[in-house]
N, C-alpha and C positions, 0 to 999 in steps of 0.2 A: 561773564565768563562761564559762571556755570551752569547757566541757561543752555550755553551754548555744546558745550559738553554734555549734559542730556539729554541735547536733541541729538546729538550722533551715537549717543550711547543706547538710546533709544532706538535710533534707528539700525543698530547693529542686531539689538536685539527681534527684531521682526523679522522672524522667519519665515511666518505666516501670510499668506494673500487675504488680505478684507476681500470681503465679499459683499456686493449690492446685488439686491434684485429688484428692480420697477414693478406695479401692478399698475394698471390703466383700470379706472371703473367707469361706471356707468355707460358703458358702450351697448348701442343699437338704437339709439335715436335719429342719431345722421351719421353718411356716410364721408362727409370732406374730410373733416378732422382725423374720424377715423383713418381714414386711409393713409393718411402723412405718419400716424403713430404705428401703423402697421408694417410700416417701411422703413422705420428707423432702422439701422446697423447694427444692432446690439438688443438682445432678448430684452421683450419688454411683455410680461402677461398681460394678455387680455379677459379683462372681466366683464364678461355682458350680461344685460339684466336680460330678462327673460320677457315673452308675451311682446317683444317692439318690434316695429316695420322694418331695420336690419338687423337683428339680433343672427339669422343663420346665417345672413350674407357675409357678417365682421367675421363670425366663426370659419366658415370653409377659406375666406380669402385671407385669415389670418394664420390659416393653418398652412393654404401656399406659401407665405412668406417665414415658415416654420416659427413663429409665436406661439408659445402656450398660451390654451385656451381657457378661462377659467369660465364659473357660475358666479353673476353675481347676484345672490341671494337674498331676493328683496324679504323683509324680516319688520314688524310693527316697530316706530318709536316711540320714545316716550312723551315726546312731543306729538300735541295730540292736533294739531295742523299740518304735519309733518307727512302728502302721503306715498309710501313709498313703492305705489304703483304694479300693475297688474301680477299677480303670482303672489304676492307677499304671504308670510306666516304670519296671525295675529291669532293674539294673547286669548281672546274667547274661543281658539278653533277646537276640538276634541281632538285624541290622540290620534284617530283616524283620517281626519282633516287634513292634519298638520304632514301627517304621511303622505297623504295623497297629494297634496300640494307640493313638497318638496320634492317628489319622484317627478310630477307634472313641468318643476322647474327642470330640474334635471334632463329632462328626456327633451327640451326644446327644441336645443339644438345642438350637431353634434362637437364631437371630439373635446371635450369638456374632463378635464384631472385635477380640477380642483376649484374650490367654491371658500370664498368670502363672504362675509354679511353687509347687505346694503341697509343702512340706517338703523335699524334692531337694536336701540339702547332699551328697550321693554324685554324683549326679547333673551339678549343675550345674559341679561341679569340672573334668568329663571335655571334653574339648575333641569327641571321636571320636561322644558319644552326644549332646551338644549340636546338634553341627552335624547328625544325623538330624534330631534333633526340629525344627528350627531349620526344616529342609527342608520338614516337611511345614505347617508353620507358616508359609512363606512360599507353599505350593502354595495355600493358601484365603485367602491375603491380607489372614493378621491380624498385627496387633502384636504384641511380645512385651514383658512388664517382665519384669526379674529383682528377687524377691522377697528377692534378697539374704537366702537364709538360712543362707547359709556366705560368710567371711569373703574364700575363698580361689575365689570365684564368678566363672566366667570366661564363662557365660551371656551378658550384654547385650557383653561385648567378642567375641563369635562372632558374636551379632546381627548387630553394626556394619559386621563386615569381609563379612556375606554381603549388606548393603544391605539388612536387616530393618529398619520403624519400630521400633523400640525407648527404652525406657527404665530409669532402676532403681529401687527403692524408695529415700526418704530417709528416712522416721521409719515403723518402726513405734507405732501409737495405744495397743494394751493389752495387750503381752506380760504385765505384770501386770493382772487383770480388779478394777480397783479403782477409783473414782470420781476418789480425790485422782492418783492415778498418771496416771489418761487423760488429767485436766485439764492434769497439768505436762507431757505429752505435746504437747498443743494448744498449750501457747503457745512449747515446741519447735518447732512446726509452724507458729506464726506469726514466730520472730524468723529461722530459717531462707529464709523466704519473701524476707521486708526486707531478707535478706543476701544471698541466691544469686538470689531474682530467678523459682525455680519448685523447688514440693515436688511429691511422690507421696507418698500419707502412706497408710498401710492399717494398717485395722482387723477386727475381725471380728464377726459376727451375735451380737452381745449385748448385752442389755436395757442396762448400763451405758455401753457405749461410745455406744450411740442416743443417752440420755440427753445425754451430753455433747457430742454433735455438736451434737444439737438445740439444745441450750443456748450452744455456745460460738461454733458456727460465724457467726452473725450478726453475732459482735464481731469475726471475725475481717474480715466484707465490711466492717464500721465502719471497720478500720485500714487499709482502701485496698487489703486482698487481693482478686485474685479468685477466686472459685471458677468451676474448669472443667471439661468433662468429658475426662476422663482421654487422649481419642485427640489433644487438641490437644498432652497433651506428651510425645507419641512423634514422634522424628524420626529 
């Protein structure tokens, strides 16, 4: 009984709208997948890495289908197999490097307001190369998330103290690329929302995770979440 009585008390007290917002990464390697996530009904950013064979094409045709466009900002890991392909920041470059590198990502391709880290567990740890990147990040007046791919990620707390919007990842969707995995993923991504009030949840350009967006994300606007696009939850 009284379970039951604070769920409605509960729900009395919710006056507030949860807030979701999708990130897609690793976009510009191929076009099929991409295009199906481009066409979803509900704001979903797009993160493309920089230097691939569609990288401008995902950006202008995702710009038609009014998607935000992000930067995904390939950055060294700390896995040292790990490589996270053409453009990346790594850890040996000089301050001048690391500048010219991140304006080189940046200027790829267009309509781009906002930039994530791809892979950067070396990276993101370092306070000294952060706050470069951070810099040239705030010179074109985009956003940043931290993709939180290191535990020990002091990225979105550099953001903060240099007055960047920022924010950070809370769920990634399909570290494992599996149907049943993504779905228990998503409604991680829905009870989260109910409790903290706003997710960032990211995924990546595959046929499965489409699938389950497609499919789950309409239950999720059922339960009184909203979906938004990603720049309303940087602050």
């Amino acid at each position: 009984d009284l379970i039951v009585n604070d769920l409605a008390s509960s729900e009395e007290e919710i006056h507030f709208s949860p807030k979701v917002a999708f990130i897609i990464d690793d976009l510009g390697y191929e076009t099929e997948v991409a295009k199906k996530i481009m066409e979803l009904e509900f704001p979903v950013a797009l993160s493309i890495l920089p230097f691939l064979r569609y990288s401008e094409f995902i950006a202008e045709e995702g710009k038609k289908n009014n998607q935000e466009i992000m930067l995904h900002l390939p950055m060294e890991s700390s896995n040292s197999s790990a490589n996270p392909g053409p453009g990346a920041i790594k850890f040996y470059m000089s301050e001048e490097e690391i500048r010219q590198a991140v304006r080189d990502c940046i200027l790829n391709f267009p309509y781009i307001i906002g930039a994530n880290n791809h892979m950067g567990s070396k990276i993101t740890e370092d306070r000294k190369i952060m706050k470069i990147i951070l810099e040239e990040i705030r010179e074109y007046n985009l956003f940043f998330i931290d993709s939180v791919t290191s535990k020990n990620s002091i990225a979105y707390k550099v953001a903060q103290e240099m007055g960047i919007k920022a924010a950070t990842r809370s769920v990634f969707l399909d570290n494992e690329n599996d149907m049943e995995y993504i779905k228990g993923q998503m409604l991680e991504v829905q009870e989260t929302a109910l409790r903290a009030g706003e997710v960032i949840a990211i995924g990546h350009s595959r046929i499965n995770t489409f699938y389950v967006l497609k499919r789950m994300v309409p239950e999720l606007i059922k339960a009184g979440i909203e979906v938004v696009p990603v720049s309303e939850l940087v602050k």
